[in-house]
C-alpha positions as a printed NumPy array, in Angstrom:
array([[ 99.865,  99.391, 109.42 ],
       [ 98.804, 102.2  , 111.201],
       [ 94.783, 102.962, 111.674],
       [ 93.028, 106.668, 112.152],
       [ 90.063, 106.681, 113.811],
       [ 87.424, 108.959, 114.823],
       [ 83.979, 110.308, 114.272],
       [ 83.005, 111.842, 111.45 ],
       [ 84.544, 115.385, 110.223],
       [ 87.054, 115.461, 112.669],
       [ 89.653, 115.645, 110.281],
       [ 90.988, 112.211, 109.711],
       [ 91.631, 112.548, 106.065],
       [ 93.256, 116.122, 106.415],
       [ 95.514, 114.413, 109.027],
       [ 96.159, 111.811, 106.465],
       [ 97.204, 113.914, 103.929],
       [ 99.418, 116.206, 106.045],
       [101.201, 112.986, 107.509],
       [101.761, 112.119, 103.631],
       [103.311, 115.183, 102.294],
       [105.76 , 115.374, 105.434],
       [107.419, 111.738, 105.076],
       [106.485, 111.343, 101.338],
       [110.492, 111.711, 100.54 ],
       [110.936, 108.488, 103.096],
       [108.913, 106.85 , 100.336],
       [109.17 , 105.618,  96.305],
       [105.657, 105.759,  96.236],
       [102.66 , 107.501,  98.241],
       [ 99.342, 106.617,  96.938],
       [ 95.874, 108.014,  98.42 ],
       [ 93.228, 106.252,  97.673],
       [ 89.095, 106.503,  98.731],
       [ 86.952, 103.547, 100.185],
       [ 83.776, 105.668, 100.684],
       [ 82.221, 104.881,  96.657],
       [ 82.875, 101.522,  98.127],
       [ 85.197, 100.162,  95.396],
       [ 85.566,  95.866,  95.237],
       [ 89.094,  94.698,  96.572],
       [ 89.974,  93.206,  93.217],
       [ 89.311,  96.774,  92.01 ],
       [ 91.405,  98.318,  94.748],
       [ 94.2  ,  95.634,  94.306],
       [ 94.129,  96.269,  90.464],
       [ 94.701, 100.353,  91.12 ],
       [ 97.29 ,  99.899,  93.823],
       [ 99.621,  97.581,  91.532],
       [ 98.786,  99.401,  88.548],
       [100.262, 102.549,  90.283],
       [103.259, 100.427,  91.962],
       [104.526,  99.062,  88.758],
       [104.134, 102.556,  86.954],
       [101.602, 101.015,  84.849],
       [103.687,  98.243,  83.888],
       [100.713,  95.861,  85.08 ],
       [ 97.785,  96.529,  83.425],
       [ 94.211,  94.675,  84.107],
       [ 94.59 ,  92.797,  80.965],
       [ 97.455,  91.45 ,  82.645],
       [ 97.103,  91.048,  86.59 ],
       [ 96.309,  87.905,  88.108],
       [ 93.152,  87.31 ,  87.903],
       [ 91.844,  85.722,  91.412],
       [ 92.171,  87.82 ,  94.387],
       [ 94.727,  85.609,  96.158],
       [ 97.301,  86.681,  93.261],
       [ 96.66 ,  89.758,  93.558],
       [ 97.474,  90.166,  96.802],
       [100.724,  88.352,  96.501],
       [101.716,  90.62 ,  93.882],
       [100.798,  93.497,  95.669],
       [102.751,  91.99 ,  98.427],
       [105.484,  92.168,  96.179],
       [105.46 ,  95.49 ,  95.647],
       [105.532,  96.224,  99.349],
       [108.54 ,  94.325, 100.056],
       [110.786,  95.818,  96.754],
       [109.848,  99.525,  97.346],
       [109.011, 101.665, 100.081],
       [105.737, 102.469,  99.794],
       [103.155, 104.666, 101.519],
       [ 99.295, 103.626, 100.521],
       [ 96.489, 105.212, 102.362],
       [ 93.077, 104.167, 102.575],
       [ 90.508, 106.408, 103.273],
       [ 87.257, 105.991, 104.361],
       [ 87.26 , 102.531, 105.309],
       [ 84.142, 102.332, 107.509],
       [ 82.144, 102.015, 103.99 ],
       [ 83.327,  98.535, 103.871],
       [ 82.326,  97.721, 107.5  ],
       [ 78.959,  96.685, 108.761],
       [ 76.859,  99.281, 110.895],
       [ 75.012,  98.635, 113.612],
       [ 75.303,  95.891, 116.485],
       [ 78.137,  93.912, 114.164],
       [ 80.197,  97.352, 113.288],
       [ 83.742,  96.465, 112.432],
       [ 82.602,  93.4  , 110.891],
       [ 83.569,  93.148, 106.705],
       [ 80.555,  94.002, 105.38 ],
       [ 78.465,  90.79 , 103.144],
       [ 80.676,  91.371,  99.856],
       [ 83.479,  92.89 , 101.23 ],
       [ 85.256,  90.222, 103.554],
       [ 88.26 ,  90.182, 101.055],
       [ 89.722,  93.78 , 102.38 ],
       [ 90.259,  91.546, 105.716],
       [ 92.287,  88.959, 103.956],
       [ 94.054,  92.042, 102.381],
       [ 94.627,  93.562, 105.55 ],
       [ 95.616,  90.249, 107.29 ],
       [ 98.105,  89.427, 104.754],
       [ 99.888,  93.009, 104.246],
       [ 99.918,  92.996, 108.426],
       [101.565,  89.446, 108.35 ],
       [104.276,  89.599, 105.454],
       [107.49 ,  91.989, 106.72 ],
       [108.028,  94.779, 103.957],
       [109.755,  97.783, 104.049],
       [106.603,  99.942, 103.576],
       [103.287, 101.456, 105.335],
       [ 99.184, 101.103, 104.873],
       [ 97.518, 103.898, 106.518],
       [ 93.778, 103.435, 106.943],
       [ 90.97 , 106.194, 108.424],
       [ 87.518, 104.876, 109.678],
       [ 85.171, 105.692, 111.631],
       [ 85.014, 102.381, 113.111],
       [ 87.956, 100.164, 114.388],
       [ 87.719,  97.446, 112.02 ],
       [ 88.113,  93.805, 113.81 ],
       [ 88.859,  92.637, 110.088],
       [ 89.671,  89.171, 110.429],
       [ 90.118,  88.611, 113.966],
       [ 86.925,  87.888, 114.848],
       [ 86.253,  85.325, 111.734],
       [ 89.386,  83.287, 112.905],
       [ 88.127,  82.904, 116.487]])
């Protein structure tokens, strides 16, 4: 898991995009994918493994609680080599004195990012922000 971060218009996402195209032949699948229209992580989840599976999995058939769904995208991670990149992931942090904090509503993208940073698989999350996100760590404490 690698994170980008920096203010605003700097150029994280162009960065993000030229890292893609020069390693996307290291990977089976590179996937880009915005947080800023900030999307639920059940929504998210159901995109990423749609994509993974070539549309195999459909949301008529994906687990339905969010637990599932991250094992199966889990899955995916650890059968292919696969590049996914998150953009714009400082629209599901807080602002203010508790920025980096999951934002009320959004505290699943930390068990996402918990559980893809804890599981070995043979592929890469990318994420740009604005703000470092804590994610988890400070929940746990």
């Amino acid at each position: 898991m690698v994170a980008l971060l920096g203010i605003g218009g700097i150029g994280k996402t162009a960065l993000s995009v030229k890292f893609a195209q020069k390693i996307q032949d290291n990977f089976e699948y590179v996937i880009w994918r915005s947080l800023r229209e900030e999307p639920p992580v059940k929504i998210i989840l159901g995109n990423l493994i749609q994509f993974l599976s070539d549309k195999q999995e459909t949301e008529s058939n994906l687990p339905a609680s969010f637990s599932d769904r991250v094992s199966r995208l889990l899955y995916y991670l650890q059968n292919y080599r696969c590049l996914a990149i998150l953009d714009n992931a400082e629209s599901i942090l807080c602002s203010g004195s508790r920025a980096g904090l999951d934002r009320e509503g959004y505290e699943e993208y930390g068990e996402l990012l918990r559980r893809v940073g804890e599981v070995t698989h043979q592929s890469c999350l990318v994420l740009t922000s604005r703000k470092l996100p804590t994610l988890y760590a400070l929940r746990t404490v």
